[in-house]
N, CA, C and O atoms as a GROMACS GRO file, in nm:
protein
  376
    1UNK      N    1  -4.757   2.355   0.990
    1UNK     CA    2  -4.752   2.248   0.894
    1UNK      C    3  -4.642   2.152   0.937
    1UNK      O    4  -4.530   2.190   0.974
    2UNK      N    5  -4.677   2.035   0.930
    2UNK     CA    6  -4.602   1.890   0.996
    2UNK      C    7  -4.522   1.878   0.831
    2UNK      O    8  -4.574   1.918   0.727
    3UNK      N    9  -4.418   1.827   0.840
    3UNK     CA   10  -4.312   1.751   0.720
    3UNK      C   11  -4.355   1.606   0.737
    3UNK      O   12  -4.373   1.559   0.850
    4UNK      N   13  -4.372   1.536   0.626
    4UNK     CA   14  -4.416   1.408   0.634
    4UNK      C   15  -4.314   1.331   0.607
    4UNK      O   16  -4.232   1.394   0.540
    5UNK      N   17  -4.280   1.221   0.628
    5UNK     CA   18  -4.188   1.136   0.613
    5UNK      C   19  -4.207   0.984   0.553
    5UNK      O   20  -4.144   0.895   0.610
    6UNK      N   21  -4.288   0.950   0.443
    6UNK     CA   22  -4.326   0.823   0.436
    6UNK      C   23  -4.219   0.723   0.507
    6UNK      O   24  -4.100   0.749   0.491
    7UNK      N   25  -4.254   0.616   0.580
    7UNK     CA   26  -4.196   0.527   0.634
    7UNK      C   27  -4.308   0.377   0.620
    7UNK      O   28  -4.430   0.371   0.627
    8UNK      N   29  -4.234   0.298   0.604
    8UNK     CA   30  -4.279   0.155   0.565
    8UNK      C   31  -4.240   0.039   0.695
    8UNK      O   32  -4.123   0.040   0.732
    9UNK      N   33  -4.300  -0.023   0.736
    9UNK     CA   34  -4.257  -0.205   0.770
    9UNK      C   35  -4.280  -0.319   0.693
    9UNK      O   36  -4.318  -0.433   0.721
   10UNK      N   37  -4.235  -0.239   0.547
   10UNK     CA   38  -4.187  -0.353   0.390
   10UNK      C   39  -4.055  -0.361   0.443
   10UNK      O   40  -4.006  -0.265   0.504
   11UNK      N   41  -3.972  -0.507   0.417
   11UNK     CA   42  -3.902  -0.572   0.402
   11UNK      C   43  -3.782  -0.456   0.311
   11UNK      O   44  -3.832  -0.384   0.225
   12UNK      N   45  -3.684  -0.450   0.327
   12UNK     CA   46  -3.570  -0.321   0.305
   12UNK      C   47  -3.482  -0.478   0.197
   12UNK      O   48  -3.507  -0.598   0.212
   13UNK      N   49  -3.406  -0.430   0.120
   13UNK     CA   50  -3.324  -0.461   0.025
   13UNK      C   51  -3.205  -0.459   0.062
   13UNK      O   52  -3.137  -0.362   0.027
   14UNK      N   53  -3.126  -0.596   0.165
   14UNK     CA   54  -3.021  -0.614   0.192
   14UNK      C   55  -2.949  -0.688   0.095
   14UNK      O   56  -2.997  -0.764   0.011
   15UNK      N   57  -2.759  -0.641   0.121
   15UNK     CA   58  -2.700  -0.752   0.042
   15UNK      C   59  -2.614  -0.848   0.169
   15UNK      O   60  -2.540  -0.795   0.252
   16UNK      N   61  -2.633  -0.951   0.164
   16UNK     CA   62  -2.560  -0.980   0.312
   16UNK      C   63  -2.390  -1.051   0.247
   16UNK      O   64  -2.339  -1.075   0.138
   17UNK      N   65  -2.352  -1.062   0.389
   17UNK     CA   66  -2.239  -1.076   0.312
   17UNK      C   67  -2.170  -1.233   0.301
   17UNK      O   68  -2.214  -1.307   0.389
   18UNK      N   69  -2.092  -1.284   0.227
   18UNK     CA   70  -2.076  -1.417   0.199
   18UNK      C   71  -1.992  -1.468   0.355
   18UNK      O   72  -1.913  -1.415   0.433
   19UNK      N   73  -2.061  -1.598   0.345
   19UNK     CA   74  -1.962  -1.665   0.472
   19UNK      C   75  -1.795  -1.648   0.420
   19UNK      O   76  -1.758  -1.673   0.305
   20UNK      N   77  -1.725  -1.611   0.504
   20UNK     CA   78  -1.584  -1.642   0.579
   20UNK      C   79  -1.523  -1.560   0.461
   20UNK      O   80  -1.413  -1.586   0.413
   21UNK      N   81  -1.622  -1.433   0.406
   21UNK     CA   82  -1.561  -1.295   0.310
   21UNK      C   83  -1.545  -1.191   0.435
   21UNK      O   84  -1.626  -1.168   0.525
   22UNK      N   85  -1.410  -1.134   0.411
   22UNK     CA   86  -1.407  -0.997   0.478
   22UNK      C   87  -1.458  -0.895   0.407
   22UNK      O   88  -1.451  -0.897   0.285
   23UNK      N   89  -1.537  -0.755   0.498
   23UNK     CA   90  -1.632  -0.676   0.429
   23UNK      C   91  -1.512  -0.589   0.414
   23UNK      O   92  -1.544  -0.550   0.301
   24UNK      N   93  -1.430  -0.544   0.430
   24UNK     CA   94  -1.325  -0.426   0.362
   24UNK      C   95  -1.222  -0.458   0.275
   24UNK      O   96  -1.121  -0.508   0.327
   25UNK      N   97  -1.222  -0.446   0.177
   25UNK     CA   98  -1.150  -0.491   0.059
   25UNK      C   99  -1.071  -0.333   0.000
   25UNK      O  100  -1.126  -0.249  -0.070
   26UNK      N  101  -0.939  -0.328   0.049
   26UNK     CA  102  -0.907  -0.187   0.023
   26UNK      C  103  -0.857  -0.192  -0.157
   26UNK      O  104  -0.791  -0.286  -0.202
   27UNK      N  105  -0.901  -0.083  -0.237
   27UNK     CA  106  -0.868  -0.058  -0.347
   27UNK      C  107  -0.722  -0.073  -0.363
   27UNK      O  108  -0.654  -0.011  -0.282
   28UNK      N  109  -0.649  -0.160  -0.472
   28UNK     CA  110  -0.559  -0.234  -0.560
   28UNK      C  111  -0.457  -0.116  -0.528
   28UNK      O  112  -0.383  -0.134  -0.432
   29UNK      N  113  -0.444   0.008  -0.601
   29UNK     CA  114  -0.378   0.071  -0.593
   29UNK      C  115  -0.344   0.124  -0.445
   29UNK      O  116  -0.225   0.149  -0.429
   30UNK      N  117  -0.434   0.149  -0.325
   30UNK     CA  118  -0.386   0.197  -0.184
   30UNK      C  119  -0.295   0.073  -0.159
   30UNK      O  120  -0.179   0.100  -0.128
   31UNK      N  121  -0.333  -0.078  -0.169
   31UNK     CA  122  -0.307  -0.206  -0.112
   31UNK      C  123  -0.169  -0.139  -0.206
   31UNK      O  124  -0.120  -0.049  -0.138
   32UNK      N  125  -0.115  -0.151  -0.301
   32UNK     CA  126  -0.008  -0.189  -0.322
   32UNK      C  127   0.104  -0.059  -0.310
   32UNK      O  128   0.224  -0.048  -0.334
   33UNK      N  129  -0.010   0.037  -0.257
   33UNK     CA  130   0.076   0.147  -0.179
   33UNK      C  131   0.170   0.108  -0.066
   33UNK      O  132   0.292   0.118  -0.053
   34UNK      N  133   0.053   0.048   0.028
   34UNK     CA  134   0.123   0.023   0.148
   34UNK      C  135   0.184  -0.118   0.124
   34UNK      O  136   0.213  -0.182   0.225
   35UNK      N  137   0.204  -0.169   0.007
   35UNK     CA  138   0.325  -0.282   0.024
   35UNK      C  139   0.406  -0.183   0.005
   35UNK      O  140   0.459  -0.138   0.107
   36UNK      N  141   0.434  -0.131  -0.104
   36UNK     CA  142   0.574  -0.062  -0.155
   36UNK      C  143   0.641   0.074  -0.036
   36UNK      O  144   0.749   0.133  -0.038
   37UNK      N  145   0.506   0.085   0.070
   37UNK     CA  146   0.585   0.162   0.206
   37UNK      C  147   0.653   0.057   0.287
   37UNK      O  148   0.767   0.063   0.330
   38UNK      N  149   0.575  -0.034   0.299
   38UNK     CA  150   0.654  -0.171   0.372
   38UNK      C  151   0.802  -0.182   0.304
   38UNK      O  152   0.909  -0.166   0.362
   39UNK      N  153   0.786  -0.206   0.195
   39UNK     CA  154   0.934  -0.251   0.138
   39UNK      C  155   1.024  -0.116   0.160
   39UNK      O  156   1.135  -0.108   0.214
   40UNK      N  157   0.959  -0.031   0.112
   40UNK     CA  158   1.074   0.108   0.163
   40UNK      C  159   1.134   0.108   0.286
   40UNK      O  160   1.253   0.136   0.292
   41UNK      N  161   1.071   0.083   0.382
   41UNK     CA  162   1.079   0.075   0.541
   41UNK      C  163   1.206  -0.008   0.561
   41UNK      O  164   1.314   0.029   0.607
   42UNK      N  165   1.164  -0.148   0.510
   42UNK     CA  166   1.219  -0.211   0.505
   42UNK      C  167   1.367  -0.201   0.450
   42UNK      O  168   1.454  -0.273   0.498
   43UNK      N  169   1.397  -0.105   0.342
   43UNK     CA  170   1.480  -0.126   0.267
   43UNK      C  171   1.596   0.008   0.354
   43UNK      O  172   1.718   0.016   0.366
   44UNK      N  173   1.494   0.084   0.394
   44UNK     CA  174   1.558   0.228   0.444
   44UNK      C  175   1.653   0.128   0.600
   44UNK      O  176   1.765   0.156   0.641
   45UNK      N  177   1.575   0.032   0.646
   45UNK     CA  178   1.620   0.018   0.745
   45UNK      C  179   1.736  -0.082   0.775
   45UNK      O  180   1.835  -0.066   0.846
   46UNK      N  181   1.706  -0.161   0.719
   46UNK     CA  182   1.793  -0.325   0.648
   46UNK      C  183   1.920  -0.281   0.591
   46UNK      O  184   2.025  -0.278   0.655
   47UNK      N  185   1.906  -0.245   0.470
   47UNK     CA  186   1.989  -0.188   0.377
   47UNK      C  187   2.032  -0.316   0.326
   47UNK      O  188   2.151  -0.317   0.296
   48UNK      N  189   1.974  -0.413   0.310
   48UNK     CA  190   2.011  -0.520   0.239
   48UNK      C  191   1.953  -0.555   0.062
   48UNK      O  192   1.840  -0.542   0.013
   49UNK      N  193   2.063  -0.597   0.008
   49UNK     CA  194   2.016  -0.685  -0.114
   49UNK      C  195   1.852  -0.735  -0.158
   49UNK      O  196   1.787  -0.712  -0.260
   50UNK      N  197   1.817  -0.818  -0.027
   50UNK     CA  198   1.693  -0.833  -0.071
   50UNK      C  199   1.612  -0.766  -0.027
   50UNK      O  200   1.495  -0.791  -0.057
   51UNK      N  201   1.641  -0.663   0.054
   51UNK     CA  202   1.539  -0.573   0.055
   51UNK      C  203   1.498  -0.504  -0.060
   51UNK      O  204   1.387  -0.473  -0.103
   52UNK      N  205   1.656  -0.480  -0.113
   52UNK     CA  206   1.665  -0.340  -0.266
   52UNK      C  207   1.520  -0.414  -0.347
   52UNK      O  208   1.416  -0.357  -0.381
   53UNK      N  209   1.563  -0.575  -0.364
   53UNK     CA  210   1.504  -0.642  -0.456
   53UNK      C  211   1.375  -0.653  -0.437
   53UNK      O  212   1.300  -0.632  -0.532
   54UNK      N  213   1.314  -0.696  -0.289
   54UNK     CA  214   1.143  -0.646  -0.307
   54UNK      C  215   1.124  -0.531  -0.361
   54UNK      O  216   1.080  -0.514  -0.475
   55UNK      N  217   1.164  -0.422  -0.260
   55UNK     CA  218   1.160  -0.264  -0.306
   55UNK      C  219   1.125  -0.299  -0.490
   55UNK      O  220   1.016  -0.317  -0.545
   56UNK      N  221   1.234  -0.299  -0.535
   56UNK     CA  222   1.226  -0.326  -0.701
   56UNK      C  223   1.137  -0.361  -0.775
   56UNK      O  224   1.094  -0.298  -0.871
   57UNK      N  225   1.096  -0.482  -0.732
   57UNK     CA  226   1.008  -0.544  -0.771
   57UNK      C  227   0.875  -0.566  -0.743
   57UNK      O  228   0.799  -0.643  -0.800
   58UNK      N  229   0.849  -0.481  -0.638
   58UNK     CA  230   0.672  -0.455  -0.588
   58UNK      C  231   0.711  -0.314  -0.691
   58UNK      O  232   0.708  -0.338  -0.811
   59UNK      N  233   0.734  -0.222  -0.664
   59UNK     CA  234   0.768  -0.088  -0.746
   59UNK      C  235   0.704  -0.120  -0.918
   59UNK      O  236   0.604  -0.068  -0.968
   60UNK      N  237   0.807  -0.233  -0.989
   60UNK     CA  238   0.786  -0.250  -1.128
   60UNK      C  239   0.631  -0.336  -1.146
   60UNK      O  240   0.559  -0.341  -1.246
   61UNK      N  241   0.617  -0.379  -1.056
   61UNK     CA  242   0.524  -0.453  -1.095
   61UNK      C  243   0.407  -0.343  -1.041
   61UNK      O  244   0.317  -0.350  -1.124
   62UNK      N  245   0.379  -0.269  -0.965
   62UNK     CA  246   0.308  -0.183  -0.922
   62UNK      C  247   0.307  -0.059  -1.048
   62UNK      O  248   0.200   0.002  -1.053
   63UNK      N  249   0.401  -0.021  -1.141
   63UNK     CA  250   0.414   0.061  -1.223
   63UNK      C  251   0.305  -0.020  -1.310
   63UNK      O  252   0.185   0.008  -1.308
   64UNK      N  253   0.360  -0.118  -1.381
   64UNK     CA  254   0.317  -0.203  -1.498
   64UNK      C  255   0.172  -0.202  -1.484
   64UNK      O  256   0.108  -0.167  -1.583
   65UNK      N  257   0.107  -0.235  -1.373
   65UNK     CA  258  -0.048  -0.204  -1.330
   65UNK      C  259  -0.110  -0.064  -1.332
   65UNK      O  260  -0.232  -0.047  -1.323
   66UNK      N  261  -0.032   0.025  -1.343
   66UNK     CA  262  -0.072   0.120  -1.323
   66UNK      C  263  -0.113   0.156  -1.179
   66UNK      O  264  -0.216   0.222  -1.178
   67UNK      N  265  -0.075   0.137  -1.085
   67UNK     CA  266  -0.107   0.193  -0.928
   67UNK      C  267  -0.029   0.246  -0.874
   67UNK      O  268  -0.051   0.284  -0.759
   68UNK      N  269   0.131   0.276  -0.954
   68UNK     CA  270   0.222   0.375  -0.905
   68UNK      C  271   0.204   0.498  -1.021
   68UNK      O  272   0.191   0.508  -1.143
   69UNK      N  273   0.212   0.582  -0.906
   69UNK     CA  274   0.194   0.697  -1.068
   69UNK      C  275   0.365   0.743  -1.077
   69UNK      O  276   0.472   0.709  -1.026
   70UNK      N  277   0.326   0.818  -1.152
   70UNK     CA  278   0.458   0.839  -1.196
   70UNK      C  279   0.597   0.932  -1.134
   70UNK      O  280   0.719   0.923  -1.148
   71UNK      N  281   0.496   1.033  -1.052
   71UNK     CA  282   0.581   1.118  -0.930
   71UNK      C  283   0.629   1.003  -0.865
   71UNK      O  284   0.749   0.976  -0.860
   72UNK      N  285   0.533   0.926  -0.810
   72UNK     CA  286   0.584   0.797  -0.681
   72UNK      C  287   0.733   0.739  -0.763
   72UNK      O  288   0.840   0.730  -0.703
   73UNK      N  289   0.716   0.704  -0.908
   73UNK     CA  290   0.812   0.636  -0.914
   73UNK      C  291   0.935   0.688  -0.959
   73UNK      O  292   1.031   0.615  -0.980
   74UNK      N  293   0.939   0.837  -0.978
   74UNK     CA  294   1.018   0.909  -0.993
   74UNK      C  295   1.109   0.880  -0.819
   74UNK      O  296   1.222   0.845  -0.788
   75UNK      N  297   0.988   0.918  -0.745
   75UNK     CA  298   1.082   0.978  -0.636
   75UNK      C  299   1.127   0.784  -0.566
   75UNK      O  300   1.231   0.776  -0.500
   76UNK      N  301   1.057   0.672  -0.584
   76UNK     CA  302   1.134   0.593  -0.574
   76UNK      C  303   1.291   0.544  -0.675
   76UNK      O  304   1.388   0.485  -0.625
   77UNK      N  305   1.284   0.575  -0.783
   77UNK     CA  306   1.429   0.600  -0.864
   77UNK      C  307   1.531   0.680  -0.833
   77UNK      O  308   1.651   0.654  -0.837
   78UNK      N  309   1.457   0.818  -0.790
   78UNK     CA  310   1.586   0.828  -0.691
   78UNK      C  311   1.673   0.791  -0.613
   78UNK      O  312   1.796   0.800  -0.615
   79UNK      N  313   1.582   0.737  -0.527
   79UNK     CA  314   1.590   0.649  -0.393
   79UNK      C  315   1.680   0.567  -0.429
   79UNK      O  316   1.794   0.610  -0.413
   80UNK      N  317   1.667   0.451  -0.477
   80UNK     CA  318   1.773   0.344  -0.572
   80UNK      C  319   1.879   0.402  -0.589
   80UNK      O  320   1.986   0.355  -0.550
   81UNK      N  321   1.866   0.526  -0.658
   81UNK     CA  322   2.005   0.569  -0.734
   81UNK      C  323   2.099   0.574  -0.650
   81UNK      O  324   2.206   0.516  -0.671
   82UNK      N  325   2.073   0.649  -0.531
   82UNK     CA  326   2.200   0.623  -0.390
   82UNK      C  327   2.193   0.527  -0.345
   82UNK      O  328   2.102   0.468  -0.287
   83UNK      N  329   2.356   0.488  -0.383
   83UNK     CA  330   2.419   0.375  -0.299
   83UNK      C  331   2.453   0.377  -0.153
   83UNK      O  332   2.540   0.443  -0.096
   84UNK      N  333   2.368   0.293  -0.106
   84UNK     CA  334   2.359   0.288   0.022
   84UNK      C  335   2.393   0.178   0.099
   84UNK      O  336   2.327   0.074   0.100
   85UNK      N  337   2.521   0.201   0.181
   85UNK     CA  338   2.633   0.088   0.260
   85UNK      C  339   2.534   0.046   0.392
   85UNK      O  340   2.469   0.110   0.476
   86UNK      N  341   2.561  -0.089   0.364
   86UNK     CA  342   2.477  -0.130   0.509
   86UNK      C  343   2.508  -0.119   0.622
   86UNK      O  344   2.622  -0.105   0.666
   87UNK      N  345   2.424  -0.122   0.674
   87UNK     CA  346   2.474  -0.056   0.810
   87UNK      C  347   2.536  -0.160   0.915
   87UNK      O  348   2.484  -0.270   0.907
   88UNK      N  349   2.636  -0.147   1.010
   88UNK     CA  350   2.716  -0.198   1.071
   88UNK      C  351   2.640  -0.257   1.207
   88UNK      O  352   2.577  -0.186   1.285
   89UNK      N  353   2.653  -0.371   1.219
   89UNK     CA  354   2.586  -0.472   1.369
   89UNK      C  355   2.631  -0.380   1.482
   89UNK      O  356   2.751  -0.357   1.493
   90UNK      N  357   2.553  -0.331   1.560
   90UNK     CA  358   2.620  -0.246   1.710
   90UNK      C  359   2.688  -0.127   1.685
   90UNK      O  360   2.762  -0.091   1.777
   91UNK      N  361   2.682  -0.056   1.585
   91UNK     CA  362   2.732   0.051   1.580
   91UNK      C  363   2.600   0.168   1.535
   91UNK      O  364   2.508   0.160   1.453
   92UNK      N  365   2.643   0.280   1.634
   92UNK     CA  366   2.526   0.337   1.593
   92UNK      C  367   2.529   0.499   1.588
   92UNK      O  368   2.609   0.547   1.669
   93UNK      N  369   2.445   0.610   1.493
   93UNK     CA  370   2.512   0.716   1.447
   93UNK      C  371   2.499   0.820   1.545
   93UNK      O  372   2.419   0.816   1.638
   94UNK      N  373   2.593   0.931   1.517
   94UNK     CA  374   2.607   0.994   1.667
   94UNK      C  375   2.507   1.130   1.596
   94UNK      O  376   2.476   1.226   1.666
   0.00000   0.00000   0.00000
């Protein structure tokens, strides 16, 4: 006994995609994951003022949306809580 497979050369039900749209649109919450790793990066590495302050402020505004959960922003409050001296031009740790 053969398995049958209906198959057609009817016209298939595409959605195409809009001129000058990109087809990967990553979900709100990953996207504002990887800002708030950017700014960490950033902030771990810089150790500057405005780094703290993106950090801060992608973080709160990422809470307020709901796309940081709440472990994340635990363990970024930590983070904040140590004061952290910037680091020195040409000097480097042994």
């Amino acid at each position: 006994m053969q398995a049958q497979h209906p198959s057609s050369s009817d016209n298939k039900a595409i959605t195409p995609a809009e001129q000058g749209s990109v087809t990967f649109k990553p979900p709100r919450p990953l996207l504002a994951t990887a800002m708030i790793g950017a700014a960490l990066i950033g902030y771990l590495v810089h150790k500057t003022p405005d780094a703290r302050q993106l950090l801060e402020s992608l973080a709160a505004m990422a809470q307020q949306l709901g796309d940081l959960s709440d472990r994340d922003a635990d363990v970024l409050a930590q983070l904040l809580a140590k004061p952290v001296a910037p680091q020195q031009k040409g000097v480097t740790a042994c």
